[in-house]
N, C-alpha and C positions, 0 to 999 in steps of 0.2 A: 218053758223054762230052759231047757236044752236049745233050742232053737235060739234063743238072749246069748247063752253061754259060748257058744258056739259062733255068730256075731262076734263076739263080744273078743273075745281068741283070734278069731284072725281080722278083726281091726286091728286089734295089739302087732299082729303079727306084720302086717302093712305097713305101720307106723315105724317099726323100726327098722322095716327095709329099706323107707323112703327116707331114714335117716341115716343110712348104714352107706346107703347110696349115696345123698348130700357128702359126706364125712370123705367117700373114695373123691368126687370131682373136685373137692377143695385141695383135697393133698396132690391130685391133678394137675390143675392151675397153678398152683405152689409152683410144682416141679416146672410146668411151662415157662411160669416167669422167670425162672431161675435160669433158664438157658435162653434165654432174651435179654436178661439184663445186661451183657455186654454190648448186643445191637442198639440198646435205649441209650447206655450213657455213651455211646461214641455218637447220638445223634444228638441227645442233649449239648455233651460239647462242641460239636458242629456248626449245634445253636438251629441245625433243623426242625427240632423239635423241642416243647416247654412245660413245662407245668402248671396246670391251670389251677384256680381257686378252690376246685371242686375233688382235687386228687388224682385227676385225667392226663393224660399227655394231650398237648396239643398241634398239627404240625405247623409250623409256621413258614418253611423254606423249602423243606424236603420235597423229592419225588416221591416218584409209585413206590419204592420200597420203604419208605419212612414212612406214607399212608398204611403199608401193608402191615408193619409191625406197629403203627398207633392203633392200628383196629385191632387189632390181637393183643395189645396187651391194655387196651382199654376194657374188654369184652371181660378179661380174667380180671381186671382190678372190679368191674362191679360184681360179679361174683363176687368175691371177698369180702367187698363192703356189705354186700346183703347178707351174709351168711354171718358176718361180724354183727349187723344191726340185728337180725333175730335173734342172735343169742343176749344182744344187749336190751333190747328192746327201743333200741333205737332205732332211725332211717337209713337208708342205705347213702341218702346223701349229709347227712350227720355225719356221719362215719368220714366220707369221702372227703367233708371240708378240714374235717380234725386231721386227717391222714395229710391234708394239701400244707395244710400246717407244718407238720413232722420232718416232710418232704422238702419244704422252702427251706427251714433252719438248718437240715443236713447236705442241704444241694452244694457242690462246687462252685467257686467264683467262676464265672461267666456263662451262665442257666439261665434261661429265661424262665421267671417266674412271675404268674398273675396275681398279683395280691387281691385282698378282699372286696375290692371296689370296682377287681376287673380292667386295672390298669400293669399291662405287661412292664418290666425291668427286668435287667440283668443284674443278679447278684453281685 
């Protein structure tokens, strides 16, 4: 019975480290993206880079530095979708088409955005 309890306490005790942990790399990539977003939308309007149906950047013209930051802030956008889908009990690409969604209707005139069929336009 002690030997159960005992288990049983630091399962507990695990579970909310590895949620205490989740909870700091989200406010992380928060912070990340936040000091990216002006490299995004000055690529965006460049038109080097777009938004795809799934809530992803994608690069379309850009060099090695538009590759650099579509991978990095690709990497932190599925984070958030998956961290958003577990809490919802959703998929992390659920998530990521609703967000593409959100994304197209707030985007500036001249963004290139993938609608749902996967056909690129500019706003």
């Amino acid at each position: 019975m002690k030997t159960f309890f005992l288990r049983s306490v630091l399962f507990l005790a695990a579970f909310c480290l590895i949620s205490l942990v989740r909870a700091e790399d989200v406010g992380a990539v928060k912070a990340r993206m936040e000091q990216r977003l002006a490299q995004v939308d000055a690529l965006k309007e460049k038109g080097s880079v777009g938004e795809n149906n799934r809530g992803l950047l994608e690069n379309r013209s850009g060099g090695g530095d538009a590759a650099a930051v579509v991978a990095a802030e690709n990497k932190d956008r599925e984070t958030i979708y998956t961290a958003v889908a577990q809490k919802t009990g959703s998929t992390a690409d659920q998530v990521g088409r609703k967000r593409a969604a959100r994304i197209a209707q707030n985007s500036h005139p001249g963004v290139w955005l993938q609608d749902e069929a996967g056909t690129w336009k500019k706003k």
